[in-house]
PAVEX-490848 format. One record per residue (C-alpha): residue in one letter; x, y, z. Coordinates in nm, 4 decimals. Each point is the difference from the previous one (the first is absolute). Example, Ala and Ser with C-alpha at 12.3 -4.5 7.8 and 13.67 -1.06 7.14 Angstrom:
{node A, {1.2300, -0.4500, 0.7800}}
{node S, {0.1370, 0.3440, -0.0660}}
// end
This chain:
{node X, {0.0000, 0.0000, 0.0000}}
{node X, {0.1281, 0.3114, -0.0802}}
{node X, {0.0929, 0.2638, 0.2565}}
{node X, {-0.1951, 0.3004, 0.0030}}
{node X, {0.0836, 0.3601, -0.0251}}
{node X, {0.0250, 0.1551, 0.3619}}
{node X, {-0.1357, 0.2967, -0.0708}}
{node X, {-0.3246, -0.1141, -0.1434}}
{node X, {-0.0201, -0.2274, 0.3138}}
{node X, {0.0682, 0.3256, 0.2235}}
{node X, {-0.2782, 0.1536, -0.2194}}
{node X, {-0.2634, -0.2194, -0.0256}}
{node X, {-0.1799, -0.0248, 0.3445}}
{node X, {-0.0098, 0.4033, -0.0122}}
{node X, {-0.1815, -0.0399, -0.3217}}
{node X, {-0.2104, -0.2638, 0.1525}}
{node X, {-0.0560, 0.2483, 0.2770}}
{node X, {-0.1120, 0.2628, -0.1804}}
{node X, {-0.2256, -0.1944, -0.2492}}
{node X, {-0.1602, -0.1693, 0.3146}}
{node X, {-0.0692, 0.2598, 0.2296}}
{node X, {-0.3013, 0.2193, 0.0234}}
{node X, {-0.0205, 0.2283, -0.2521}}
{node X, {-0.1522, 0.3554, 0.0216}}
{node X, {-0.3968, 0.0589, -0.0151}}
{node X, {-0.1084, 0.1688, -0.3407}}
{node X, {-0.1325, 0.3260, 0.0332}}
{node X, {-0.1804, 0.1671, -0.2455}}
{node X, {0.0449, 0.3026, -0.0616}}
{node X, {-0.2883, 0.2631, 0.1427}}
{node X, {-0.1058, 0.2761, -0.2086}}
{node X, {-0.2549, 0.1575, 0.2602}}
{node X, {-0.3396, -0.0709, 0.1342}}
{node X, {-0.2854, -0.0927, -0.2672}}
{node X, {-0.2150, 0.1256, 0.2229}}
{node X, {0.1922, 0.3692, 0.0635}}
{node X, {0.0417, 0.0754, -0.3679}}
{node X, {-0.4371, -0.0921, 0.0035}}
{node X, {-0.0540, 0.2706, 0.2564}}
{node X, {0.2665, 0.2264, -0.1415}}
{node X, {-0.1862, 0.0075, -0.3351}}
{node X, {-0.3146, 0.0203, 0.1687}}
{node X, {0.1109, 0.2965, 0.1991}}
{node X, {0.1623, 0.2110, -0.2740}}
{node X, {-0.2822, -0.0318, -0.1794}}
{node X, {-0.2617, 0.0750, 0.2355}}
{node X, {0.1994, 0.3235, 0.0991}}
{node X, {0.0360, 0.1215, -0.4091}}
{node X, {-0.3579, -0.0828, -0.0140}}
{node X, {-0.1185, 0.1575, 0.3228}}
{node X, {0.2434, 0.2653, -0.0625}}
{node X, {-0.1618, 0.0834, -0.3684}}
{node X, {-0.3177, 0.0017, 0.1468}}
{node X, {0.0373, 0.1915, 0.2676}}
{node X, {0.2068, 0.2615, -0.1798}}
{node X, {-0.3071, 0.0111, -0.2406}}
{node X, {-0.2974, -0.0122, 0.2857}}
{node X, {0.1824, 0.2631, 0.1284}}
{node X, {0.0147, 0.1748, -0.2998}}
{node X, {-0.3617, 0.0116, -0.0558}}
{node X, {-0.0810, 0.0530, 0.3417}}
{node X, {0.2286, 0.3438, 0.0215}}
{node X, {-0.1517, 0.1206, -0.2658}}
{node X, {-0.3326, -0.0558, 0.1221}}
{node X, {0.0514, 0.1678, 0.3241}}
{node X, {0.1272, 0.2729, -0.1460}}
{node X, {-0.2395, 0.0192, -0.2894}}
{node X, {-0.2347, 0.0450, 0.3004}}
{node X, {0.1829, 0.2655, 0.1571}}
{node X, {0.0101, 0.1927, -0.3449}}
{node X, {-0.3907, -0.0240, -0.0448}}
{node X, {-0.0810, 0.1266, 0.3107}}
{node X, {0.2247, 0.2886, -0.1189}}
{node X, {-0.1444, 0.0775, -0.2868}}
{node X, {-0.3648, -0.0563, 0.1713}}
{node X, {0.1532, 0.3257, 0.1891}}
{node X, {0.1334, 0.1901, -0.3299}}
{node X, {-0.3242, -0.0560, -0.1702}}
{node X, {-0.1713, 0.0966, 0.2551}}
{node X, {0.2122, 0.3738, 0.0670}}
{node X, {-0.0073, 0.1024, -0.4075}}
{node X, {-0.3864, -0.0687, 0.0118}}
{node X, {-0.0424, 0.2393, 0.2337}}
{node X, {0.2136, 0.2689, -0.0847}}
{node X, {-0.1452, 0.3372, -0.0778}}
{node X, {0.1703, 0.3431, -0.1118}}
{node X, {-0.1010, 0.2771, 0.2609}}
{node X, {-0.0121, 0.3823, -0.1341}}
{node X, {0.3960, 0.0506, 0.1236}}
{node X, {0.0883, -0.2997, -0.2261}}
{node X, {0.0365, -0.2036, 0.2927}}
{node X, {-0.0988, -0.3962, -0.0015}}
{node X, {-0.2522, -0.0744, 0.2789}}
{node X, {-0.1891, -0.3026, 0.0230}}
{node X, {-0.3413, -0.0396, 0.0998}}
{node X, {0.0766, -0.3472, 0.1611}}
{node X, {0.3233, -0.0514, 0.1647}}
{node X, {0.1687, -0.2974, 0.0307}}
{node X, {-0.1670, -0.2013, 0.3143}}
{node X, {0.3187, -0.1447, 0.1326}}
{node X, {0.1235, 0.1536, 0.3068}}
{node X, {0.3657, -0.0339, -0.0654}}
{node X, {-0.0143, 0.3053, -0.2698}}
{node X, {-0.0333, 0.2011, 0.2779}}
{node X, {0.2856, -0.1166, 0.2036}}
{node X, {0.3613, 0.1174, -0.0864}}
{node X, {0.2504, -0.2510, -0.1335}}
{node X, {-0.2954, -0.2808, 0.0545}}
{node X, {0.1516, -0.2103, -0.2766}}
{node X, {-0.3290, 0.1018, -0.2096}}
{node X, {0.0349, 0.3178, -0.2471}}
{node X, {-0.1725, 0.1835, -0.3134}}
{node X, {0.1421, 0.2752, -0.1953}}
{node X, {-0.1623, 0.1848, -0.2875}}
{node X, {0.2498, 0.2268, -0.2311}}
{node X, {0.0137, 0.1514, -0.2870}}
{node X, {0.2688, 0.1723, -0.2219}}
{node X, {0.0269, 0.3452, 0.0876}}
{node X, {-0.3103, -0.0086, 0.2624}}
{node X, {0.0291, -0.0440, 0.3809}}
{node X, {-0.0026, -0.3860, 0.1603}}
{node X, {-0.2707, -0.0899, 0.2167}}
{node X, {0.1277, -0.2541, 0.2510}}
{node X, {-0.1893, -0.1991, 0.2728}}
{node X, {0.0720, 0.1306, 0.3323}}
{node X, {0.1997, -0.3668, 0.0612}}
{node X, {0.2605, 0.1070, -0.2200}}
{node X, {0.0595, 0.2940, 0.2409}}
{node X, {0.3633, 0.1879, -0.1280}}
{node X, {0.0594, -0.2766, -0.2491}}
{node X, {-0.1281, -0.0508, -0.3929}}
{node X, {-0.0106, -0.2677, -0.2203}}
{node X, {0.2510, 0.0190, -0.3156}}
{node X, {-0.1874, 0.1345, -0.2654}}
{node X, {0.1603, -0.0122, -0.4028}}
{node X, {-0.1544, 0.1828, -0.2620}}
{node X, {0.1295, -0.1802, -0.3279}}
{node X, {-0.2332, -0.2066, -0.0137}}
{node X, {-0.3982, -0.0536, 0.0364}}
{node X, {-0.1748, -0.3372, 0.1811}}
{node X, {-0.3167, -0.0264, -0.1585}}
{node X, {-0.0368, -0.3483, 0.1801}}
{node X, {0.1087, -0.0781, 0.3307}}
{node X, {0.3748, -0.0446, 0.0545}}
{node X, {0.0898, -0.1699, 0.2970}}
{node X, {0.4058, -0.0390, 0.1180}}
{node X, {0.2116, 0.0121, 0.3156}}
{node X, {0.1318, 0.2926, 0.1055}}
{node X, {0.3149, 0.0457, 0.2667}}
{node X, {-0.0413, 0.3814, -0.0132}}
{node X, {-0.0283, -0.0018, 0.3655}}
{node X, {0.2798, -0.1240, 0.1437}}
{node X, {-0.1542, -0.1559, 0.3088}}
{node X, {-0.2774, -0.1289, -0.1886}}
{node X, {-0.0307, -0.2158, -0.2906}}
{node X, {-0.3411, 0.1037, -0.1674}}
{node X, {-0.2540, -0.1678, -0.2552}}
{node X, {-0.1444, 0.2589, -0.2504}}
{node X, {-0.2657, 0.0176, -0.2462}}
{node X, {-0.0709, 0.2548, -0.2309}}
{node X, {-0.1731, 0.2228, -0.2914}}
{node X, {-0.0596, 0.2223, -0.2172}}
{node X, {-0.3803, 0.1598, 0.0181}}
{node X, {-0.1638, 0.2923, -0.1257}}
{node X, {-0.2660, 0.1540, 0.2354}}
{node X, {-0.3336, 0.1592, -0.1328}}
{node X, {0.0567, 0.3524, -0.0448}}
{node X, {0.3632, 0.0182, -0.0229}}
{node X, {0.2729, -0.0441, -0.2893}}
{node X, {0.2381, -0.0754, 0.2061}}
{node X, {0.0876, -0.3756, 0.0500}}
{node X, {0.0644, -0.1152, 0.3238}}
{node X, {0.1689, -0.3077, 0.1618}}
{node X, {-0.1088, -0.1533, 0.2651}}
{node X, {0.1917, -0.2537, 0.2121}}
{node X, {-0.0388, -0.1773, 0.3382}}
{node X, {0.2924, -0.1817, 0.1193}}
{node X, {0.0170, -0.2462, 0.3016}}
{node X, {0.2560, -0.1278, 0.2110}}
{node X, {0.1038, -0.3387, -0.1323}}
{node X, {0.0928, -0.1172, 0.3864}}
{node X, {-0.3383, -0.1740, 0.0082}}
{node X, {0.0136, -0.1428, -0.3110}}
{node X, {0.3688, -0.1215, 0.0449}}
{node X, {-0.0891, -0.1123, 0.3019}}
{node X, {-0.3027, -0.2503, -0.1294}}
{node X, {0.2206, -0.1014, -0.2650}}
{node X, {0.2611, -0.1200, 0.2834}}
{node X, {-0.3017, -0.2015, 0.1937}}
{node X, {-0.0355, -0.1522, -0.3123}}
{node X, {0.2929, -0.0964, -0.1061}}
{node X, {0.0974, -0.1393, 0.3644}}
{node X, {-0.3209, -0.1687, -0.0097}}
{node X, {0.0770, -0.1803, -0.3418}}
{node X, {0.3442, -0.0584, 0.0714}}
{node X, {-0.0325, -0.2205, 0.3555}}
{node X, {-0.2923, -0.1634, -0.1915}}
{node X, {0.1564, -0.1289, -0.2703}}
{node X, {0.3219, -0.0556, 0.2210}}
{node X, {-0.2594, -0.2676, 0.1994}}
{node X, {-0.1283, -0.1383, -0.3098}}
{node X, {0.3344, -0.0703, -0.1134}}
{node X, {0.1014, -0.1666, 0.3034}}
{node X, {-0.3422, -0.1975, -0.0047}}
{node X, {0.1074, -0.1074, -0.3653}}
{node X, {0.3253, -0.0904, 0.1002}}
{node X, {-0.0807, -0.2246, 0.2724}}
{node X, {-0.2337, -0.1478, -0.2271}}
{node X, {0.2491, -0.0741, -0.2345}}
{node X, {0.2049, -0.1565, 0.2793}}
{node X, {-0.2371, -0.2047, 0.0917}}
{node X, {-0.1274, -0.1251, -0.3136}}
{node X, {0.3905, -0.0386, -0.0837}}
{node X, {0.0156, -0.2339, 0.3127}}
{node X, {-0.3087, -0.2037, -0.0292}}
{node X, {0.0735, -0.0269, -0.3898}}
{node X, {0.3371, -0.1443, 0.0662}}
{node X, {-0.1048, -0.2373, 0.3205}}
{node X, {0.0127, -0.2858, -0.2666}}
{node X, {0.3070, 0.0654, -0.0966}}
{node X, {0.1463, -0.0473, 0.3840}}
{node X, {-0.2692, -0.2939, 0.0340}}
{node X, {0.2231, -0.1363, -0.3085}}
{node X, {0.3087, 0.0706, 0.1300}}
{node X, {-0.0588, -0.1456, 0.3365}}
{node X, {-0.1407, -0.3414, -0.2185}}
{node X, {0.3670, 0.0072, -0.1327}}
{node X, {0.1580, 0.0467, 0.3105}}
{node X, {-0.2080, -0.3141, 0.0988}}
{node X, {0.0943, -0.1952, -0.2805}}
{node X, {0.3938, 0.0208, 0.0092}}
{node X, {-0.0578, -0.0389, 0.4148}}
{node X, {-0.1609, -0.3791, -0.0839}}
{node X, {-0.3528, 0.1501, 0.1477}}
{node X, {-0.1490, -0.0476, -0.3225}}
{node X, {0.0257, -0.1751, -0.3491}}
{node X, {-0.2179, 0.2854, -0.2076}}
{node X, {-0.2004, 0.3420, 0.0285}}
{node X, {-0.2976, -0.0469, 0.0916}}
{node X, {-0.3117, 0.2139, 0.0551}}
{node X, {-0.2081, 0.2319, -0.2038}}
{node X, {0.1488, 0.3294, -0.1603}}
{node X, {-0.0823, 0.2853, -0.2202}}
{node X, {-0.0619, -0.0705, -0.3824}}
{node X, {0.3121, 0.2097, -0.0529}}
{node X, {0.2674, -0.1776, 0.2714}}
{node X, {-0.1685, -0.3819, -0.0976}}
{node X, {0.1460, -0.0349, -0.3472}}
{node X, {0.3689, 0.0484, 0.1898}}
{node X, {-0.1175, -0.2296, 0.2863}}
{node X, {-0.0872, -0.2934, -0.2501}}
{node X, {0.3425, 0.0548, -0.2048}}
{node X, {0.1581, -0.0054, 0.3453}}
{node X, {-0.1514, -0.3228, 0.1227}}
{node X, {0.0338, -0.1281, -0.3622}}
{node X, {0.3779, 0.0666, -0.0093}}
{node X, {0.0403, -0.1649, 0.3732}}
{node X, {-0.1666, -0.3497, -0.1224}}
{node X, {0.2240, -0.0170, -0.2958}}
{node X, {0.3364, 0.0851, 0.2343}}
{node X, {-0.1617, -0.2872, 0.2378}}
{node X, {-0.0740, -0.2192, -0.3848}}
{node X, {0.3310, 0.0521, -0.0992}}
{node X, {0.1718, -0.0763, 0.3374}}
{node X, {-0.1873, -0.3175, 0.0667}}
{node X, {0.0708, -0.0624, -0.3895}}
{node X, {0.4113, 0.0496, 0.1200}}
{node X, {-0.0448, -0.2217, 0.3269}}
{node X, {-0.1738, -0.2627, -0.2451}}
{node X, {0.2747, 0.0194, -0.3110}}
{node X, {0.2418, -0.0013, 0.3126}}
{node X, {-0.1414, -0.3420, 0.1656}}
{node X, {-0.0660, -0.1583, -0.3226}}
{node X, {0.3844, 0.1021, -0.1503}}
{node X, {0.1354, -0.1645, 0.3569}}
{node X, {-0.2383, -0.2957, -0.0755}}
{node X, {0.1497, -0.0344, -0.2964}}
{node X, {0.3462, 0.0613, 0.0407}}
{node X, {-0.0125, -0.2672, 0.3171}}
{node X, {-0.0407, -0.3467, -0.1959}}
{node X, {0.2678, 0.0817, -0.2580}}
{node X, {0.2561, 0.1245, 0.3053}}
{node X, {-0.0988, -0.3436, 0.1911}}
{node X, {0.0743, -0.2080, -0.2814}}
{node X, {0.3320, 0.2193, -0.0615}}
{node X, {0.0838, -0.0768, 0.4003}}
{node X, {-0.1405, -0.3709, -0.0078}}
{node X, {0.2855, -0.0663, -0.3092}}
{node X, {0.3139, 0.1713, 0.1459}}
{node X, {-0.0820, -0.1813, 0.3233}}
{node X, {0.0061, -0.3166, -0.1354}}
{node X, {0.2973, 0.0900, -0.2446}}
{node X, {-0.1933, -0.1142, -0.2614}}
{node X, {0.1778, -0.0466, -0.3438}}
{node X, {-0.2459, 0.1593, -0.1908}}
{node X, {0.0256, 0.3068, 0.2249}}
{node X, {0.0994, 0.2403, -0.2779}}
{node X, {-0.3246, -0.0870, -0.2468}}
{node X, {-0.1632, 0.0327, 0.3197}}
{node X, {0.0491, 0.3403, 0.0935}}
{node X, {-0.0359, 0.1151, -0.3895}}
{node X, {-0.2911, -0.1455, -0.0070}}
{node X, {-0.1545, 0.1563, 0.2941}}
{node X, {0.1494, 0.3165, -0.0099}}
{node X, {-0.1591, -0.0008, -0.3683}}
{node X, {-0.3589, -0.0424, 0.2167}}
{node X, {0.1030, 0.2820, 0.2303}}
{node X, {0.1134, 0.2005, -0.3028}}
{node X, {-0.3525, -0.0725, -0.1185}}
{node X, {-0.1754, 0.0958, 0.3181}}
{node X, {0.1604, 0.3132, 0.0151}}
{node X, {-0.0576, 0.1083, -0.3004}}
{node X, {-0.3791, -0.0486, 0.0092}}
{node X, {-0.0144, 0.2034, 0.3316}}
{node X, {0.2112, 0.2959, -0.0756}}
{node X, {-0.2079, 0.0230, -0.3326}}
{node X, {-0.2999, 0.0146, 0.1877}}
{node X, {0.1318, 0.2233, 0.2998}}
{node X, {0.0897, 0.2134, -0.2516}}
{node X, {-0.3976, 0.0145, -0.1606}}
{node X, {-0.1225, 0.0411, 0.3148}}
{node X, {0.2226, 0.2999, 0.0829}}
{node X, {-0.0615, 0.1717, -0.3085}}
{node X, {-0.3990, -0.0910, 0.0359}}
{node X, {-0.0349, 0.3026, 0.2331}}
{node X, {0.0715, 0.3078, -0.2462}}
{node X, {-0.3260, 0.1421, -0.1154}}
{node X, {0.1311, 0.1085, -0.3310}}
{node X, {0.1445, -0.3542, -0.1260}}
{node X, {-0.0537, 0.0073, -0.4037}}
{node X, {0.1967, -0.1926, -0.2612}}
{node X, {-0.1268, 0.0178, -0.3760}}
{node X, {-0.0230, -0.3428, -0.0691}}
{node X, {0.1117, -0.0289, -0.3400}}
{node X, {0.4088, 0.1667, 0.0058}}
{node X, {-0.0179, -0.2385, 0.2887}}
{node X, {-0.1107, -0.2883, -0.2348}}
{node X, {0.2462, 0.1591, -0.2945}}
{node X, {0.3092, -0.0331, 0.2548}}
{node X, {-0.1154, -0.3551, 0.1117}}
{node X, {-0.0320, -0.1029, -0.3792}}
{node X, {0.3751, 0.0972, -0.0802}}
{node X, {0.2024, -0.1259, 0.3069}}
{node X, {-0.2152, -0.3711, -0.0328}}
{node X, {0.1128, 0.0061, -0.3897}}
{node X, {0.3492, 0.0154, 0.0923}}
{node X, {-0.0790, -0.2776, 0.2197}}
{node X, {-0.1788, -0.2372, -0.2194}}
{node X, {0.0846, 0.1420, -0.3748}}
{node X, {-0.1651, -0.2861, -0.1343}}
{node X, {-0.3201, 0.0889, 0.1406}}
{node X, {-0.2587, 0.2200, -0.1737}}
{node X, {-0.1875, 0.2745, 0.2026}}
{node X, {-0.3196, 0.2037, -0.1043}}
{node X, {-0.1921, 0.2534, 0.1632}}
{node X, {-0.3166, 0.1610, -0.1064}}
{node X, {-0.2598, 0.2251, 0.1967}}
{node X, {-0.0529, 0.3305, 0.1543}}
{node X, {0.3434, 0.2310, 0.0339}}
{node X, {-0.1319, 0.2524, 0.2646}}
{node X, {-0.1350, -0.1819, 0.3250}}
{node X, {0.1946, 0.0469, 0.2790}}
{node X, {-0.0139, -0.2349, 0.3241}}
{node X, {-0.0346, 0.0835, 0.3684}}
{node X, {0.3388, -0.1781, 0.0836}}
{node X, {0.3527, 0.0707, -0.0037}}
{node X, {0.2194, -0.0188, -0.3078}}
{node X, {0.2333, -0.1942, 0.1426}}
{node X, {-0.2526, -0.2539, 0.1063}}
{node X, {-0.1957, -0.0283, -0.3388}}
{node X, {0.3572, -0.0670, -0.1309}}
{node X, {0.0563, -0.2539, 0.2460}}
{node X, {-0.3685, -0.1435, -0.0819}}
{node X, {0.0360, 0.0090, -0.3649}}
{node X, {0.3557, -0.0681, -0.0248}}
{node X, {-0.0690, -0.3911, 0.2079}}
{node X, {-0.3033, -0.0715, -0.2432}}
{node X, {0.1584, 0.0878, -0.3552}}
{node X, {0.2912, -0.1892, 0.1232}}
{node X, {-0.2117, -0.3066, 0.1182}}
{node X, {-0.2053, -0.0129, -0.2735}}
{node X, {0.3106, 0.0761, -0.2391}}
{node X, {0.2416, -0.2919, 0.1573}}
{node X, {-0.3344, -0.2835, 0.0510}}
{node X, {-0.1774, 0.0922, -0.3507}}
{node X, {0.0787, -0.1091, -0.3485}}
{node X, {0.1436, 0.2951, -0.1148}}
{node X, {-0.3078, 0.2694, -0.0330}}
{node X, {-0.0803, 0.2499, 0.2759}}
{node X, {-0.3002, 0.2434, -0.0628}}
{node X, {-0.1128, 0.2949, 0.2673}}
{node X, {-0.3093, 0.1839, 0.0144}}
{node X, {-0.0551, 0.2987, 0.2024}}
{node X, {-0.3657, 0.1499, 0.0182}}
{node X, {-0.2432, 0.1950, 0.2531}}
{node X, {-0.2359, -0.2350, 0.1649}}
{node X, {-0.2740, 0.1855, 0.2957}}
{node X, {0.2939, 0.1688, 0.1769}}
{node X, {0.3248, -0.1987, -0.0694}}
{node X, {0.2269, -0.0916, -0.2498}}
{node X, {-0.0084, -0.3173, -0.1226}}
{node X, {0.3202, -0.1557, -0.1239}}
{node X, {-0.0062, -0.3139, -0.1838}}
{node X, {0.3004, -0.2151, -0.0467}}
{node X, {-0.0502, -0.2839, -0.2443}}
{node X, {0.2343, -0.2786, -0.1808}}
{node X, {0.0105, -0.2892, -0.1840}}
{node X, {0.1477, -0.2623, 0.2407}}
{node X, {-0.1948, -0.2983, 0.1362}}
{node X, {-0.1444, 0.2222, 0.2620}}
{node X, {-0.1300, -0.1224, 0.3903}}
{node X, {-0.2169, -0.2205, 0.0680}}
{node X, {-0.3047, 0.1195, 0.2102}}
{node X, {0.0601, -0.2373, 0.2880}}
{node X, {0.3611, 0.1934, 0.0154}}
{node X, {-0.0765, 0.3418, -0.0548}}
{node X, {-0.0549, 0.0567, 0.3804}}
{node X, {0.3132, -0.1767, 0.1204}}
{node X, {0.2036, 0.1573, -0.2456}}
{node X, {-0.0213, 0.3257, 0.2033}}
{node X, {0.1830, -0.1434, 0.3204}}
{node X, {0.3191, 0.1352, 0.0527}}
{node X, {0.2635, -0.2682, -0.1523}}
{node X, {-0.2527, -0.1388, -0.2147}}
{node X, {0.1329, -0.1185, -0.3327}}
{node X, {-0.1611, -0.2855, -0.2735}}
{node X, {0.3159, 0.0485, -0.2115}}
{node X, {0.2399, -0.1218, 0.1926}}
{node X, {0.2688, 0.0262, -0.2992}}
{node X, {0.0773, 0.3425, -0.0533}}
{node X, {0.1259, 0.2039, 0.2450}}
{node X, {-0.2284, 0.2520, 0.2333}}
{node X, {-0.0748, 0.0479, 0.3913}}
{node X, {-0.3669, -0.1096, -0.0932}}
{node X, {-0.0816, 0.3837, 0.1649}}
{node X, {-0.1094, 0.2069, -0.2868}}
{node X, {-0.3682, -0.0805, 0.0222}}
{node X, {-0.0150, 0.0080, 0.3715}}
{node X, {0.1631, 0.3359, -0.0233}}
{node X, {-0.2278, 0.1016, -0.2509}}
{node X, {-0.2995, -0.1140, 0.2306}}
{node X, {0.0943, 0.1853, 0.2666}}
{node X, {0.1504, 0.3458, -0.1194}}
{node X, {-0.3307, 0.0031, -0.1499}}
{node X, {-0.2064, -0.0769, 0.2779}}
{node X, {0.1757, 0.2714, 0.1931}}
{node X, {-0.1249, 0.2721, -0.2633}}
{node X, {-0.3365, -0.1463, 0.0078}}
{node X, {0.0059, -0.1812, -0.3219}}
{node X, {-0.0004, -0.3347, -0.0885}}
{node X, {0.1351, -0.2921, -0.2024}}
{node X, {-0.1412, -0.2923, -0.1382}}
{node X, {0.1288, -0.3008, -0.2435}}
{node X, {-0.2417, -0.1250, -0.3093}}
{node X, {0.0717, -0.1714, -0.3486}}
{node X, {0.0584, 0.2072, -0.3010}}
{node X, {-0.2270, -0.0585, -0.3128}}
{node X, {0.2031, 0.1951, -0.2491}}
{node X, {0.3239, -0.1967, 0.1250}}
{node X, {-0.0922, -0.2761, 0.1393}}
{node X, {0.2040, 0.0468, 0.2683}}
{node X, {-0.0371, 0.1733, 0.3904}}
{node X, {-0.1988, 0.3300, 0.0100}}
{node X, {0.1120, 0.2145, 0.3137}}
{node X, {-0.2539, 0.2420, 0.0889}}
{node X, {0.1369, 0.2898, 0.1809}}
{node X, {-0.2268, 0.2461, 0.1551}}
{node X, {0.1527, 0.3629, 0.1506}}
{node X, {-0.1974, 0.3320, 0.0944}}
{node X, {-0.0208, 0.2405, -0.2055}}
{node X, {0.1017, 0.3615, 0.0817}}
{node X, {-0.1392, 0.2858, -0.1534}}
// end
């Protein structure tokens, strides 16, 4: 026996080590709570729409109040230039004065004021020492109503214009003017009053949203806590009812987790029936170098030919089953049947090989198992026929059908069950493992399809009928 390197000696438990010990948890990475982003996006959108609608209530609110404000001015204008008169000194008198007491008081916040160019101003008394700004370039014929900060300790609302009393040419504008402290004032209520009401209602809407967010996503933590009880042993599926939308995911889930437990008990199954297998050849093999037999050397050929066999049949399979689980398996069946045609030609040159049938179905298998499929029963029917293989590929209810036909003496019907046993063989003279149509069997089973032997009336010989789903 050869010495071994020290170093990979000195090596070799670390690696051991590190490939036995406990490796980290996965974490996945966290982008933030589903349910935060929910209310986030609830919440800025409440507050643009509350804010929107509250800047427009407002709006039209403001402008009512103080479209109020200005009527009951002009109610007051109206009401002065309808009663004006001319006296003999030119003077304006009125033979109804204004009936609001706060004309009479100085600086009451309430004022009227009729001038004229070149004539003398007639004031209410609550103007006292002070006059409203008067311009001449222009003429109101209809009421004109602005803000005026011509006092300085008083911002004032006027309205005013331009009337012609009976009697006189001259044209004469009348204004009253207000103090704007009550009407800024209202305007303030209302605002306030708008503002911590639509404040509440968005709070109202955004606890809603939080609490819709929470009882909307209670089935996903109901779902997550039926995983947590799965990989704890607790459980073998998800159970109970959910909503339409979270049920789909729950079925795919519980789906997925009985093909993992399919294909595991598959694995412990292969793995039993691959030691079950492997243990009669190694006992013969242990029974002959015991007894030094002479014939030890055909002995072990032999046997290790059976285990050769054996192993091949259940990596094949293993190797179906693995690739079973990828939702998106296609193979188009005919470049598969193409490339199966020319390496069995090189094989058996002597042999003709035909195909015929539809050149766009594709199967719901792997390539590399329709190759494997095809590749065992062109070659079977290509070394055991006379000479003539034909294939036919065509659409039957949902699979493809692939026919492989020749010209040999076919199967009997009393053998076309046993010959699907792994090691089976009725040609004992040419050379094989006697594993092709057991492999078939099974690779197809695994996809769902199916495989069945029957006598050729075009040849003569053995029909095989194999049956795959099709994928769209």
């Amino acid at each position: 026996m050869a010495e071994q390197d020290p170093k990979i000696i000195a090596t070799a438990p670390a690696a051991t080590s590190a490939a036995d010990g406990p490796r980290a948890p996965l974490v996945t990475p966290v982008t933030g709570s589903l349910g935060r982003r929910m209310i986030l996006i609830a919440a800025v959108w409440i507050t643009l729409l509350l804010g929107a609608g509250g800047f427009a209530l407002d709006r039209v609110l403001t402008n009512a109040v103080t479209r109020n404000f200005d009527s009951q001015l002009e109610i007051v204008l109206t009401s002065l230039f309808t009663s004006a008169e001319i006296g003999s000194d030119g003077e304006v008198n009125f033979n109804r004065g204004p009936a609001d007491q706060r004309f009479l008081e100085p600086y009451s916040g309430l004022y009227w004021q009729v001038s004229a160019p070149g004539k003398d101003t007639f004031p209410s008394r609550s103007l006292w020492d002070r006059r409203l700004a008067y311009g001449d370039n222009h003429y109101d014929l209809n009421a004109h109503i602005y803000d005026s900060n011509q006092f300085k300790d008083e911002k004032l609302r006027v309205i005013e214009r331009d009337v012609r009393i009976p009697g006189s040419p001259t044209r004469w504008r009348f204004q009253v003017a207000q103090s704007r402290d009550g009407l800024d004032a209202d305007i303030h209520v209302l605002r306030q009053t708008l503002l911590r009401s639509f404040a509440l209602l968005a709070l109202g809407l955004i606890a809603l949203a939080g609490l819709q967010t929470w009882y909307g996503l209670r089935p996903l933590r109901r779902l997550r806590l039926g995983i947590a009880r799965l990989r704890g042993g607790l459980a073998t599926r998800i159970d109970g009812a959910m909503p339409a939308e979270v049920a789909p995911m729950v079925e795919e889930l519980n789906a997925l987790i009985e093909h993992n437990d399919r294909q595991a008990e598959e694995a412990r199954r292969h793995a039993g029936n691959l030691a079950h297998a492997l243990k009669t050849p190694l006992t013969v093999i242990m029974n002959s170098a015991t007894a030094h037999a002479d014939d030890l050397a055909e002995t072990v050929i032999r046997e290790a030919r059976t285990m050769r066999r054996q192993v091949d049949h259940h990596l094949a399979r293993a190797r179906a089953v693995g690739r079973r689980g990828s939702a998106h398996s296609r193979a188009d069946v005919w470049p598969s049947l193409e490339s199966v045609e020319r390496a069995v030609s090189r094989l058996y040159p002597h042999v003709r090989i035909d195909a015929d049938g539809a050149k766009d179905l594709r199967a719901h298998v792997e390539r590399q198992d329709l190759d494997e499929m095809l590749g065992n029963l062109i070659e079977n029917a290509a070394k055991y026929g006379g000479g003539s293989v034909f294939v036919t590929v065509r659409a039957q209810a949902g699979f493809v059908e692939i026919l492989v036909e020749d010209d040999g003496v076919g199967i009997p019907e009393a053998e076309r069950v046993r010959i699907f046993d792994r090691g089976a063989r009725l040609d004992t003279g040419k050379p094989g493992t006697g594993l092709g149509l057991a492999i078939v069997r099974d690779v197809a089973e695994i996809y769902e399809g199916t495989v069945s032997l029957e006598e050729s009336e075009d040849l003569g010989g053995l029909l095989v009928r194999l049956r795959l789903p099709a994928a769209s």
